[in-house]
PDB file as gemmi writes it, atoms N, CA and C in Angstrom:
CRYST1    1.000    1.000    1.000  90.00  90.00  90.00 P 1                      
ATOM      1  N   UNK A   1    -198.893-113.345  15.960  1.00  0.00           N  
ATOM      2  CA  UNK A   1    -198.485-112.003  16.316  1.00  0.00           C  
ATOM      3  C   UNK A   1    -199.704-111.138  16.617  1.00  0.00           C  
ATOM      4  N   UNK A   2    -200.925-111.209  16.064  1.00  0.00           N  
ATOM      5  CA  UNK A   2    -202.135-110.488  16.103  1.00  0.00           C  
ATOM      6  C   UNK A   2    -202.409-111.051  17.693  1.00  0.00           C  
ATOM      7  N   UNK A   3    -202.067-111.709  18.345  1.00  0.00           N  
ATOM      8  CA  UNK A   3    -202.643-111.976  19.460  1.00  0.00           C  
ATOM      9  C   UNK A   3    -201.740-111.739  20.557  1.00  0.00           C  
ATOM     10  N   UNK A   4    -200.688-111.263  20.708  1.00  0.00           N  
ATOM     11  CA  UNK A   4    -199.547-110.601  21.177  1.00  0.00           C  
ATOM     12  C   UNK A   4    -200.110-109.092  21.795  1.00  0.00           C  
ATOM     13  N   UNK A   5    -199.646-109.124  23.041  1.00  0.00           N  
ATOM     14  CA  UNK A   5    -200.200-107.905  24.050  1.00  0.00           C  
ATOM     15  C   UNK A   5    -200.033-106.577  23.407  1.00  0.00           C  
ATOM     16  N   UNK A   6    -198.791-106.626  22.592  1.00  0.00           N  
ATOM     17  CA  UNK A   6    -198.887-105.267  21.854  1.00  0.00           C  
ATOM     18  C   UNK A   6    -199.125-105.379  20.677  1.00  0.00           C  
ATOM     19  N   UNK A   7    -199.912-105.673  19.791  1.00  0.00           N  
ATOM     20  CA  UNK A   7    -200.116-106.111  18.625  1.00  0.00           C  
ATOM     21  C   UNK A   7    -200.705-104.939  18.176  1.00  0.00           C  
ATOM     22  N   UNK A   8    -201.503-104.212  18.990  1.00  0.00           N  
ATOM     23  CA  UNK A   8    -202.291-102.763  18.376  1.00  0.00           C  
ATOM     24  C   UNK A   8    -200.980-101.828  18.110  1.00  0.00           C  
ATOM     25  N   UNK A   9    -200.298-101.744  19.055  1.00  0.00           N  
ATOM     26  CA  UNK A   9    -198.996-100.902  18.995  1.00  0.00           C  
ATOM     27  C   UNK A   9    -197.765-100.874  17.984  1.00  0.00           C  
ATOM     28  N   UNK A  10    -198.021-102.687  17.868  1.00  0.00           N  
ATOM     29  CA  UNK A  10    -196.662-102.523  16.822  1.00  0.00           C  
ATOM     30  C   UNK A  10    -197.958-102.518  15.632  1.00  0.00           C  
ATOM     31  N   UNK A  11    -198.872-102.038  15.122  1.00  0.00           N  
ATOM     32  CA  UNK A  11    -199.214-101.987  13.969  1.00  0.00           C  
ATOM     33  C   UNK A  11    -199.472-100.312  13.871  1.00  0.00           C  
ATOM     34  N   UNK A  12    -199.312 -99.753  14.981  1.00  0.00           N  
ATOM     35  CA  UNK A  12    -199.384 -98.189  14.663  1.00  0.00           C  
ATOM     36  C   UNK A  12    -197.881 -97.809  14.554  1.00  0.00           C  
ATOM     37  N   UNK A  13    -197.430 -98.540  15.169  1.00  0.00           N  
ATOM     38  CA  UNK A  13    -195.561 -98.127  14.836  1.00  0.00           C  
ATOM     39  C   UNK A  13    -195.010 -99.534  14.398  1.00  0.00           C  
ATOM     40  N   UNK A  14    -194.707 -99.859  13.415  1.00  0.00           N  
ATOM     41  CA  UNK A  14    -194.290-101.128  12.897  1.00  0.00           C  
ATOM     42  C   UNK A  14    -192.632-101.248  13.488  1.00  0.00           C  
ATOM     43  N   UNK A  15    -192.285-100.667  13.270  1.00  0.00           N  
ATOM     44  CA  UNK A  15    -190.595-100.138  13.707  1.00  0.00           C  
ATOM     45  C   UNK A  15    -190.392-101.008  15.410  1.00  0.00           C  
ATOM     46  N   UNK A  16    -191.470-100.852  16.014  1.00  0.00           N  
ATOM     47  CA  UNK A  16    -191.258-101.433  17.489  1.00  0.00           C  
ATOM     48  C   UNK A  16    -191.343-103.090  17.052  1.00  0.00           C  
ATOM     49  N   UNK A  17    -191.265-103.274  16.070  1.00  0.00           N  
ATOM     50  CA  UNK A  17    -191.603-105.011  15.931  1.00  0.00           C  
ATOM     51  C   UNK A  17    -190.558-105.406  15.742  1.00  0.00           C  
ATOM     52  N   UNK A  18    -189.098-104.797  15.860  1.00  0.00           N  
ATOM     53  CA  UNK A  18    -187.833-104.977  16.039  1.00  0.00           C  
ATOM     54  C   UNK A  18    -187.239-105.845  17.298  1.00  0.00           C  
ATOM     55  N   UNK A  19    -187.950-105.175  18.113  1.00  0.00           N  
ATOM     56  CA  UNK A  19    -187.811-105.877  19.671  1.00  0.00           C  
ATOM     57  C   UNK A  19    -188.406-107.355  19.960  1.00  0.00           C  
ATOM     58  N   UNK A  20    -189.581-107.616  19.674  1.00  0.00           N  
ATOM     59  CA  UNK A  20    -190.205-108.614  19.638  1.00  0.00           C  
ATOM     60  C   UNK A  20    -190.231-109.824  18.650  1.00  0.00           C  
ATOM     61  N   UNK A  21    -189.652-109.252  17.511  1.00  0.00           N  
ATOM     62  CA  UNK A  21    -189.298-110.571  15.997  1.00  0.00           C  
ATOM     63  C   UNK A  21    -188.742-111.508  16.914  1.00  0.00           C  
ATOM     64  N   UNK A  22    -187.615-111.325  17.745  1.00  0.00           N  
ATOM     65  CA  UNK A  22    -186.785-113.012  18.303  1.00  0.00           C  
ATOM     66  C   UNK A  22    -187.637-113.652  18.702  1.00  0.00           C  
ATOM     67  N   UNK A  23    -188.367-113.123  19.843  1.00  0.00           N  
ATOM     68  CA  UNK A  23    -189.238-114.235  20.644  1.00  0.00           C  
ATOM     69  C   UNK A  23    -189.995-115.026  19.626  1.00  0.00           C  
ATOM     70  N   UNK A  24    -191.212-113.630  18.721  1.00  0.00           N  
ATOM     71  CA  UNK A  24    -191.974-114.162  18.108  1.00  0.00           C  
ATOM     72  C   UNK A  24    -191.082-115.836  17.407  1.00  0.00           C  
ATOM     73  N   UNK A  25    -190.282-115.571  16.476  1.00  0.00           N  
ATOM     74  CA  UNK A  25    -189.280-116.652  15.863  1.00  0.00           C  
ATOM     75  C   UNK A  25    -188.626-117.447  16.626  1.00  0.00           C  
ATOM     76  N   UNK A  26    -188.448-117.334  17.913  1.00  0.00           N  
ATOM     77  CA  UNK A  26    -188.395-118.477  19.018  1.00  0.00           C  
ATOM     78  C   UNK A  26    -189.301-119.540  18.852  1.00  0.00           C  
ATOM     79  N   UNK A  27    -190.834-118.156  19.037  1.00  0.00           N  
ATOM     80  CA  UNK A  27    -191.933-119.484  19.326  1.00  0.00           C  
ATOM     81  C   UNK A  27    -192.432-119.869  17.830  1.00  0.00           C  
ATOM     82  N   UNK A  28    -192.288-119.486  17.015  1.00  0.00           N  
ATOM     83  CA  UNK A  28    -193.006-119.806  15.719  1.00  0.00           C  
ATOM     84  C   UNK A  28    -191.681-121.188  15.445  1.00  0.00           C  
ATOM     85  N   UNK A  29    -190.519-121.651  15.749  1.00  0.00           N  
ATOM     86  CA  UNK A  29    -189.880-122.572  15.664  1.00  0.00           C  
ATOM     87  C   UNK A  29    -190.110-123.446  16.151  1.00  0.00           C  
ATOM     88  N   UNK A  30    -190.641-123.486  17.987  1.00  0.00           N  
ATOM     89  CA  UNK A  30    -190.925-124.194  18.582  1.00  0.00           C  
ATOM     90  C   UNK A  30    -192.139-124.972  18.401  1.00  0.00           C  
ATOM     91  N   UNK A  31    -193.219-124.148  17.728  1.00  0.00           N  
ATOM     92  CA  UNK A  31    -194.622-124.385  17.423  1.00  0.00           C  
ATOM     93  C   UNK A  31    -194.687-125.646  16.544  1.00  0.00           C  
ATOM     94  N   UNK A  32    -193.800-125.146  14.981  1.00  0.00           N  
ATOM     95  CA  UNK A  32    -193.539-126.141  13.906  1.00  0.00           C  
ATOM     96  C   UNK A  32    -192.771-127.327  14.463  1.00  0.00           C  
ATOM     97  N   UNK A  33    -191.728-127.201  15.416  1.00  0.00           N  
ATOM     98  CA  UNK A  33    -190.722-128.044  15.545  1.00  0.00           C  
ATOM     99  C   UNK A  33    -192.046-129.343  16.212  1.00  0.00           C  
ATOM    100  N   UNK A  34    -193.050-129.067  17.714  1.00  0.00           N  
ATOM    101  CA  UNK A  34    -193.754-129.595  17.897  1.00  0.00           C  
ATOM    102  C   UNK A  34    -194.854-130.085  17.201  1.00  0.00           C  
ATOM    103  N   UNK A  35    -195.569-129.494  16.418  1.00  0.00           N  
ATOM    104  CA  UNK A  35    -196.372-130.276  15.384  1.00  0.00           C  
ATOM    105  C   UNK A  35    -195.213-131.757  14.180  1.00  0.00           C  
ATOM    106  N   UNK A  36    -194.529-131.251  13.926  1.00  0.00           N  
ATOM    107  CA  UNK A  36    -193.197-131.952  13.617  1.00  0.00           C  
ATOM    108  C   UNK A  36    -193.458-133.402  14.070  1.00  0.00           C  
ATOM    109  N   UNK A  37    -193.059-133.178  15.050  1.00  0.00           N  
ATOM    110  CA  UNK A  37    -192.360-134.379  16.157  1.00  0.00           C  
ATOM    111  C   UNK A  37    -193.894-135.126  16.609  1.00  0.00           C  
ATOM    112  N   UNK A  38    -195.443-134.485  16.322  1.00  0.00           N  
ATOM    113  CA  UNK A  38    -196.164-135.521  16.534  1.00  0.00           C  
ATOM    114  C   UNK A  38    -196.292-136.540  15.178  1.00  0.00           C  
ATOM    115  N   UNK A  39    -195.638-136.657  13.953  1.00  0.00           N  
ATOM    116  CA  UNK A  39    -195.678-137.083  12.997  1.00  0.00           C  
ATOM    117  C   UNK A  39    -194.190-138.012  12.589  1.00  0.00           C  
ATOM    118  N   UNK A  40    -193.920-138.871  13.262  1.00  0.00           N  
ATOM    119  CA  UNK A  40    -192.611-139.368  12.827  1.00  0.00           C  
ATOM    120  C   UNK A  40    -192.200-140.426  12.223  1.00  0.00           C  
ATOM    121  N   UNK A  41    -193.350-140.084  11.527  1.00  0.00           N  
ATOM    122  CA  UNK A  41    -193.240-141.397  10.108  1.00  0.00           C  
ATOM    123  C   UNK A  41    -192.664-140.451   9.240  1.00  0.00           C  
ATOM    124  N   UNK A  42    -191.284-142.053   8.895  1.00  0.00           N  
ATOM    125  CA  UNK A  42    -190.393-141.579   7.891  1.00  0.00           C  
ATOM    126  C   UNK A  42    -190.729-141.525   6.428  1.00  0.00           C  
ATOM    127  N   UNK A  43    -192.063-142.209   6.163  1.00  0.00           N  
ATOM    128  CA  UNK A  43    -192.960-142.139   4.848  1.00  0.00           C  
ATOM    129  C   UNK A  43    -193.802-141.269   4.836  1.00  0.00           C  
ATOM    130  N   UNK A  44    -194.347-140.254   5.677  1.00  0.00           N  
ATOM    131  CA  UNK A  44    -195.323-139.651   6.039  1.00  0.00           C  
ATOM    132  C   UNK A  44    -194.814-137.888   5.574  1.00  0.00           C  
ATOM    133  N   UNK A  45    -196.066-137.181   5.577  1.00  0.00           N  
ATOM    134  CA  UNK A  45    -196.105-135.794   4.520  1.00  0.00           C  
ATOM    135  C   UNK A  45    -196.340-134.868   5.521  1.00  0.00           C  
ATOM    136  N   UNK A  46    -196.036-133.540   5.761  1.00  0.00           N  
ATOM    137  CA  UNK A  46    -196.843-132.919   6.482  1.00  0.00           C  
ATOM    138  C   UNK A  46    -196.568-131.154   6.011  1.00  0.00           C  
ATOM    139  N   UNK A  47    -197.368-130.624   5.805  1.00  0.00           N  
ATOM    140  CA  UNK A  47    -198.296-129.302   5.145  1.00  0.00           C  
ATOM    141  C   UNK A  47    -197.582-128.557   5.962  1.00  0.00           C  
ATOM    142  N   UNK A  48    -197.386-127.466   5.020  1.00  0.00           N  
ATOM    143  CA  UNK A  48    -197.017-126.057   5.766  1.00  0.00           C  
ATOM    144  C   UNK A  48    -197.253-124.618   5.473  1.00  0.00           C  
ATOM    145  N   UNK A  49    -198.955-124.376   5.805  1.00  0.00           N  
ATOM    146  CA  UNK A  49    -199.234-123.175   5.398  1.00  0.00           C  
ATOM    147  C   UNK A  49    -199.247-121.666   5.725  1.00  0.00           C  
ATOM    148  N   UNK A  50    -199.002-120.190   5.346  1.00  0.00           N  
ATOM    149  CA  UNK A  50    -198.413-119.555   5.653  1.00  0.00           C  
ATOM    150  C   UNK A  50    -197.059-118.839   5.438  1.00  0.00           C  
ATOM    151  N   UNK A  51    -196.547-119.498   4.687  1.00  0.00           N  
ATOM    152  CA  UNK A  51    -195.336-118.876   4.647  1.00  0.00           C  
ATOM    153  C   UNK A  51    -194.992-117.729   3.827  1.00  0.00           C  
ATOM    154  N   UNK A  52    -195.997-117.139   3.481  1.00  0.00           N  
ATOM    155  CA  UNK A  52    -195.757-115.717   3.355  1.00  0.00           C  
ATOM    156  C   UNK A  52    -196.289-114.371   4.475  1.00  0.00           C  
ATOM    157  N   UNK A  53    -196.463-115.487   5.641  1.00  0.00           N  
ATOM    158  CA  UNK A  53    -196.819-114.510   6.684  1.00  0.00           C  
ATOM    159  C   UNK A  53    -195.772-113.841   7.275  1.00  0.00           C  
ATOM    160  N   UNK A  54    -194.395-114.605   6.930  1.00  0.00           N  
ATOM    161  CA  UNK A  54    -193.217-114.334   7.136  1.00  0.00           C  
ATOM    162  C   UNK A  54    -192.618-112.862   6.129  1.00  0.00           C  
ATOM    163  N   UNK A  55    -193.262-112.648   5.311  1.00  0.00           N  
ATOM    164  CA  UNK A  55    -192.664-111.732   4.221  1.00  0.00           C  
ATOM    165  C   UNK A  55    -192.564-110.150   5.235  1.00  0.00           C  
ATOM    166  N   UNK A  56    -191.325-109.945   4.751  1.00  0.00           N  
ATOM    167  CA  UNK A  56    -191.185-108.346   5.393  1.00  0.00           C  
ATOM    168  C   UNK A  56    -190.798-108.138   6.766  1.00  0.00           C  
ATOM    169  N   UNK A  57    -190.669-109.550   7.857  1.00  0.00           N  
ATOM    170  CA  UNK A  57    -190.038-109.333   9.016  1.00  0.00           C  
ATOM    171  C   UNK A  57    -188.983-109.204   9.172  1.00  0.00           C  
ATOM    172  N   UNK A  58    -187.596-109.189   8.628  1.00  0.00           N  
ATOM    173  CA  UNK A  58    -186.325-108.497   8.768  1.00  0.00           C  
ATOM    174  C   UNK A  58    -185.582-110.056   8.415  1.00  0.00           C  
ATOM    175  N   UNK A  59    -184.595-109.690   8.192  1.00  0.00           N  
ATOM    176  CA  UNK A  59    -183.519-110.810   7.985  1.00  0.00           C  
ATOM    177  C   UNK A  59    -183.367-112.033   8.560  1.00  0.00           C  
ATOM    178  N   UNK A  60    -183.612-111.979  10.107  1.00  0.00           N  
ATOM    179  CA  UNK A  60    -183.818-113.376  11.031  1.00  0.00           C  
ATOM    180  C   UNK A  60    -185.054-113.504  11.004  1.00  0.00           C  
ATOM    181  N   UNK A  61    -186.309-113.437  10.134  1.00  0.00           N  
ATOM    182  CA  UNK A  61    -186.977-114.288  10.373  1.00  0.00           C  
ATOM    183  C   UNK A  61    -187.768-114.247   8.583  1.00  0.00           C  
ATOM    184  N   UNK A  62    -187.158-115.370   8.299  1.00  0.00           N  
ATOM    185  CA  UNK A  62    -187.492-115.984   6.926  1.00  0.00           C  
ATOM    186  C   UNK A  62    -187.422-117.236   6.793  1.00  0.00           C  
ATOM    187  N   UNK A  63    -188.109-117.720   5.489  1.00  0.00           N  
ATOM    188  CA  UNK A  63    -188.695-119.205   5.410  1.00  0.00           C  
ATOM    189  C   UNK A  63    -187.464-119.550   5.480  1.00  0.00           C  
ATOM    190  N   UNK A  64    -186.461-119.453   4.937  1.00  0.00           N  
ATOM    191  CA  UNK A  64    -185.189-120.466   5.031  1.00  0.00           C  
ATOM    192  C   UNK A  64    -184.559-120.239   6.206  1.00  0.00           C  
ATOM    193  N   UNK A  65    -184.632-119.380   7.174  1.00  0.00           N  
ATOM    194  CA  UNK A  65    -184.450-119.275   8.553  1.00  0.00           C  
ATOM    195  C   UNK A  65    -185.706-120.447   9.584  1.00  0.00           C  
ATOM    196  N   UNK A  66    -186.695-120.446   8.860  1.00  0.00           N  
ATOM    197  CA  UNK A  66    -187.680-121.443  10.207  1.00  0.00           C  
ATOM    198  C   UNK A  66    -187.058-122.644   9.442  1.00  0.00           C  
ATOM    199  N   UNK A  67    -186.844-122.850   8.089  1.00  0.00           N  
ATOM    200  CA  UNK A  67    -186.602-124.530   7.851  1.00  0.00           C  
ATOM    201  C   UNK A  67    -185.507-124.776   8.638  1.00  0.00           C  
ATOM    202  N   UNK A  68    -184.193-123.627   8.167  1.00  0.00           N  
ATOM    203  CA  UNK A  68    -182.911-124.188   8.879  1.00  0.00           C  
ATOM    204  C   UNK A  68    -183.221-124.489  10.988  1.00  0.00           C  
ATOM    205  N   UNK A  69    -183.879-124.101  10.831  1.00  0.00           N  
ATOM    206  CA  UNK A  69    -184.703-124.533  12.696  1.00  0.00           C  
ATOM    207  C   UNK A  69    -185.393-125.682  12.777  1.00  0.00           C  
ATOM    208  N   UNK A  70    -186.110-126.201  11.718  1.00  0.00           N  
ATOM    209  CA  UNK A  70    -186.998-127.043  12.257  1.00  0.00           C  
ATOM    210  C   UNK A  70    -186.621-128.679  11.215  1.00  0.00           C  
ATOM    211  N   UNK A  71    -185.329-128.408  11.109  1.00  0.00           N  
ATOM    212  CA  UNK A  71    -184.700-129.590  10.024  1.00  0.00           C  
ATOM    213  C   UNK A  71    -184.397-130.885  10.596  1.00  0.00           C  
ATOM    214  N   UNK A  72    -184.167-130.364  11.873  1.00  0.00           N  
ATOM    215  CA  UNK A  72    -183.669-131.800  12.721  1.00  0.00           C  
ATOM    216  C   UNK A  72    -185.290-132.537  13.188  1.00  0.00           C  
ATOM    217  N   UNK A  73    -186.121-131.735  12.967  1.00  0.00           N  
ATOM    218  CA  UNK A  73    -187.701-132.534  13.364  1.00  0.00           C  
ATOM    219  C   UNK A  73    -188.485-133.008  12.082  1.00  0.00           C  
ATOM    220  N   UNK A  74    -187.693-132.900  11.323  1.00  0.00           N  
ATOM    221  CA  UNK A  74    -188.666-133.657   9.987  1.00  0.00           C  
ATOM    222  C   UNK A  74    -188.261-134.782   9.805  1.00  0.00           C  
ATOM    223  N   UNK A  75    -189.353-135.796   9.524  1.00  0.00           N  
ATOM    224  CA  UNK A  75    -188.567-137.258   9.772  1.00  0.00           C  
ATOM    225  C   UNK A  75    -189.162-137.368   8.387  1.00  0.00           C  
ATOM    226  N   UNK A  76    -190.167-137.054   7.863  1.00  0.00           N  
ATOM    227  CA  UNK A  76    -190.455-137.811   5.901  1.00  0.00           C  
ATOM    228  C   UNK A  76    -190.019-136.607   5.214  1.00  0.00           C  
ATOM    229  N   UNK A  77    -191.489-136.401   4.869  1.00  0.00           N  
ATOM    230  CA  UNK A  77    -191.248-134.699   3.704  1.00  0.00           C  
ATOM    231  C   UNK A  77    -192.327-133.599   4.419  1.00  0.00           C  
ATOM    232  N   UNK A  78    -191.557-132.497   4.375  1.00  0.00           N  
ATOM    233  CA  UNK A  78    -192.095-131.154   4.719  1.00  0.00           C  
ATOM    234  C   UNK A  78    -192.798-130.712   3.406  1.00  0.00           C  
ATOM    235  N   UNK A  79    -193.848-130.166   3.292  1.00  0.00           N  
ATOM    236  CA  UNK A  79    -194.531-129.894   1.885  1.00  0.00           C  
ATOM    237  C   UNK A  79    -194.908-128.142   2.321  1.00  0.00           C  
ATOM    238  N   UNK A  80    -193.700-127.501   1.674  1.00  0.00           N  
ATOM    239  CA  UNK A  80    -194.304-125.739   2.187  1.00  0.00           C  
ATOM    240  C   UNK A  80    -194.931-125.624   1.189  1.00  0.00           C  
ATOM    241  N   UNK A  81    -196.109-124.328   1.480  1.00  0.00           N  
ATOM    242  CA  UNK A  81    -197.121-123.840   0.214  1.00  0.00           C  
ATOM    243  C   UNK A  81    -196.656-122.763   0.460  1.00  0.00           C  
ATOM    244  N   UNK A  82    -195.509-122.360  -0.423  1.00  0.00           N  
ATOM    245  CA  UNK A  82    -194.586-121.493  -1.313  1.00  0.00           C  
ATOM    246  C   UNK A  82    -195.125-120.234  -2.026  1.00  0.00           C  
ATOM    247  N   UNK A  83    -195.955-118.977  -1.599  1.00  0.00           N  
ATOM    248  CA  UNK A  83    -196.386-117.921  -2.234  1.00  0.00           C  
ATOM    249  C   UNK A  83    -195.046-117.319  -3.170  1.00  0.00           C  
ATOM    250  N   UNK A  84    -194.348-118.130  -4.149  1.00  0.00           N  
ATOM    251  CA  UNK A  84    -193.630-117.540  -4.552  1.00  0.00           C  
ATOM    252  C   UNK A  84    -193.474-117.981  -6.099  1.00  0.00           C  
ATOM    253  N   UNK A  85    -191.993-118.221  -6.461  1.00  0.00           N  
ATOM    254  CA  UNK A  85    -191.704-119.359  -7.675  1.00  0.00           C  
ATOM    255  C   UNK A  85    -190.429-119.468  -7.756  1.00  0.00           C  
ATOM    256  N   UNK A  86    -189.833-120.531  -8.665  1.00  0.00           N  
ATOM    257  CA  UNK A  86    -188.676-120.959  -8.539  1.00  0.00           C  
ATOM    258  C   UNK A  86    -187.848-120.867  -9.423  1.00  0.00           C  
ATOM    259  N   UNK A  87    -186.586-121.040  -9.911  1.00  0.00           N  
ATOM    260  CA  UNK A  87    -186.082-120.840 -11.479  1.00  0.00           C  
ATOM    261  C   UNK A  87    -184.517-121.433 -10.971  1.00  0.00           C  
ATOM    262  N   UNK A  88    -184.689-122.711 -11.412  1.00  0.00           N  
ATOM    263  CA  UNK A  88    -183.225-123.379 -11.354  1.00  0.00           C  
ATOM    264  C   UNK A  88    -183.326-123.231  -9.873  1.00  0.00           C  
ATOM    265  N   UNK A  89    -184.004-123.777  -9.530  1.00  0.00           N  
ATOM    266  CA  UNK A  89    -183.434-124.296  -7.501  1.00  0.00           C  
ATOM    267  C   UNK A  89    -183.486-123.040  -7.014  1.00  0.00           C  
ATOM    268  N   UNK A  90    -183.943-122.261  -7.588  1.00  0.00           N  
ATOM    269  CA  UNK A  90    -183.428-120.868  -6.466  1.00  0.00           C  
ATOM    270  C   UNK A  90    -185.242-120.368  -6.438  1.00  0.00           C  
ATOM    271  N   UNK A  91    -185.598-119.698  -4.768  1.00  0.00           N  
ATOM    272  CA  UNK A  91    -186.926-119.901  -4.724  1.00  0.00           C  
ATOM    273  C   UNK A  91    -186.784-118.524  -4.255  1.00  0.00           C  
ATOM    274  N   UNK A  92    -187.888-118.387  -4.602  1.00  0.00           N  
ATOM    275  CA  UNK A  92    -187.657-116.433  -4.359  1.00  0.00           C  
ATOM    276  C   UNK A  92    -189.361-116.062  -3.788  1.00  0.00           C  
ATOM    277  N   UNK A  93    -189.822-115.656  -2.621  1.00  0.00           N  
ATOM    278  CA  UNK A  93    -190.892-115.311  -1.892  1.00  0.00           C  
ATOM    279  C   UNK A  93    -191.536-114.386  -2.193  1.00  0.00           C  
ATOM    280  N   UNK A  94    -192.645-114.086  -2.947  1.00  0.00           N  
ATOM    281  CA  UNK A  94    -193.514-113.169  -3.582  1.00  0.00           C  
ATOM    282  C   UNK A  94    -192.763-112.290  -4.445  1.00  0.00           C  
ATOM    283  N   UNK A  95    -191.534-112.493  -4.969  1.00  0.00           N  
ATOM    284  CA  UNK A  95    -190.415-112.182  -6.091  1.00  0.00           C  
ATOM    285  C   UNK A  95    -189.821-110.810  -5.489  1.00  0.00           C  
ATOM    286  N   UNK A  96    -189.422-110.868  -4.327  1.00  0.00           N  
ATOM    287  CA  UNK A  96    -188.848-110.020  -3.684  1.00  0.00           C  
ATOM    288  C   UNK A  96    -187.382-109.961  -3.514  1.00  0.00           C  
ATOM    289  N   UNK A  97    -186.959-111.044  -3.308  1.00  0.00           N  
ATOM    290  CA  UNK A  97    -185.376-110.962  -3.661  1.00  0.00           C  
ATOM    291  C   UNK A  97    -184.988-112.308  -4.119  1.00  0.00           C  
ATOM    292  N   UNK A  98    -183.663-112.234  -4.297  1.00  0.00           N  
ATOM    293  CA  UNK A  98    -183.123-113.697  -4.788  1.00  0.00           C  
ATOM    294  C   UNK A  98    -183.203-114.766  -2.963  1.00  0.00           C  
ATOM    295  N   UNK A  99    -183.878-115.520  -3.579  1.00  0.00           N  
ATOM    296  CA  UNK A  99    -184.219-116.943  -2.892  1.00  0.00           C  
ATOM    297  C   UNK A  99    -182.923-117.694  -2.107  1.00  0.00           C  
ATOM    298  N   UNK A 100    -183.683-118.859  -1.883  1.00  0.00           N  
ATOM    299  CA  UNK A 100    -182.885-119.940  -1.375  1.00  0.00           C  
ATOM    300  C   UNK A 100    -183.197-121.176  -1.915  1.00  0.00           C  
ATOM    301  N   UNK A 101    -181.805-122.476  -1.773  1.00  0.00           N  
ATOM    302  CA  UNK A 101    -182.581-123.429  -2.053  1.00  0.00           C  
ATOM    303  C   UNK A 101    -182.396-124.322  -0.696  1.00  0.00           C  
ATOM    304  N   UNK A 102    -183.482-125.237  -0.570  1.00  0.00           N  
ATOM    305  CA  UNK A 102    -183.297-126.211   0.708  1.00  0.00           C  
ATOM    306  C   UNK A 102    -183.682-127.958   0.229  1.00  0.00           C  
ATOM    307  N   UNK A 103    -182.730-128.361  -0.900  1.00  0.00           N  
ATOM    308  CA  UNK A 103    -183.291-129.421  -0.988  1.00  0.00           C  
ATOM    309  C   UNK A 103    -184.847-129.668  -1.050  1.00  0.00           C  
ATOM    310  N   UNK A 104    -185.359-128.505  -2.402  1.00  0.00           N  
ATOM    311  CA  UNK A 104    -186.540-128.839  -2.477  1.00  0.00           C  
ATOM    312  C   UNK A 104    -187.012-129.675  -4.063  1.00  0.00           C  
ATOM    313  N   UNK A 105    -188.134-129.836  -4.410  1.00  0.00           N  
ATOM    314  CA  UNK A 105    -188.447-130.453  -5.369  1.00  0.00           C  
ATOM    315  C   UNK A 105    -189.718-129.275  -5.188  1.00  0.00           C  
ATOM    316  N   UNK A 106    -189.695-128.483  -6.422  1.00  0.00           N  
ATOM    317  CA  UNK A 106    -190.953-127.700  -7.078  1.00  0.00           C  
ATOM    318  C   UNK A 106    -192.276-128.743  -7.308  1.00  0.00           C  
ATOM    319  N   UNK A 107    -193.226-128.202  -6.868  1.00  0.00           N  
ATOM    320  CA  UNK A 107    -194.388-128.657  -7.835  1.00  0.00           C  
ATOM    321  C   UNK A 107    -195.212-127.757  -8.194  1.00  0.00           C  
ATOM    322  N   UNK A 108    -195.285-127.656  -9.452  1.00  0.00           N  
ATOM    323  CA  UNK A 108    -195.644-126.176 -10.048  1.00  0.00           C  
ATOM    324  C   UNK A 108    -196.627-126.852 -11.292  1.00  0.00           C  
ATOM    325  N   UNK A 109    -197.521-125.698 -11.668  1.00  0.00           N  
ATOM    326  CA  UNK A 109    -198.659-125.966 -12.479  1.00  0.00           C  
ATOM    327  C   UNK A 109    -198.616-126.979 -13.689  1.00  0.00           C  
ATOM    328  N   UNK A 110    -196.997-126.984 -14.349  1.00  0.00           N  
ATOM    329  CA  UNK A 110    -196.461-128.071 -14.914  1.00  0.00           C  
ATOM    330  C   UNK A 110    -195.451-129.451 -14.485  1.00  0.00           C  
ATOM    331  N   UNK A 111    -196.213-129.158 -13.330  1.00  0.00           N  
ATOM    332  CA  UNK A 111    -195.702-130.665 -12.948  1.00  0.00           C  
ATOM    333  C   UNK A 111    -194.059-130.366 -11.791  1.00  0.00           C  
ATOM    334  N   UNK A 112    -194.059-131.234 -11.067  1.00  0.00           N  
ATOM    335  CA  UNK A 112    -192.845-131.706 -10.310  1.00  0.00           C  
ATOM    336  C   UNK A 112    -192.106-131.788 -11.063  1.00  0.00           C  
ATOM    337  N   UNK A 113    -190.531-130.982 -10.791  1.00  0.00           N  
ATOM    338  CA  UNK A 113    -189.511-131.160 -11.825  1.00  0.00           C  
ATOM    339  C   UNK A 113    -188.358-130.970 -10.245  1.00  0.00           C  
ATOM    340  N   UNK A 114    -187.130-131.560 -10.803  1.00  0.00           N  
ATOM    341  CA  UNK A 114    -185.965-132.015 -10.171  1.00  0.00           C  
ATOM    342  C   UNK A 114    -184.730-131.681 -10.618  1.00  0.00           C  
TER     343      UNK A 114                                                      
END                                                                             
């Protein structure tokens, strides 16, 4: 988004970043979906950092909004690095509201739990 023609503009008026969230979340789907798809080993891991860059863009564009997009391109395990925490399956993003779950497995300072 910092590299987006109006990027000076929507940071003096944040409010105009209303107009532009779809595309941006178009291409931020398309981006992951392609890194994705160069990895299609069904044993194979692949990293996903950032995801609190997502915090505060409006309703259509949240982590459980890019997974539910980019689900059909994961062929092993997606490994997000989660700025958040979890409590009984429910994952909540810098403890801002109640979470989601997506078929994940925590790994947290005490260990992977299920």
């Amino acid at each position: 988004m910092a590299n987006h023609e109006y990027a000076e503009s929507y940071f003096e008026e944040p409010e105009l970043l209303e107009t532009a969230l779809p595309a941006f979340f178009e291409t931020l789907v398309a981006e992951v979906r392609g890194y994705l798809e160069k990895y299609p080993e069904p044993d194979g891991v692949v990293g996903l950092v950032g995801a609190g860059a997502l915090f505060g863009l409006g309703d259509s564009v949240k982590v459980s909004a890019l997974m539910n997009g980019v689900n059909e391109s994961i062929h092993g395990r997606l490994l997000v690095f989660f700025p958040g925490h979890v409590q009984h399956n429910s994952y909540r993003l810098l403890d801002a509201r109640d979470g989601w779950d997506y078929l994940a497995i925590p790994i947290t300072a005490e260990g992977a739990t299920r």
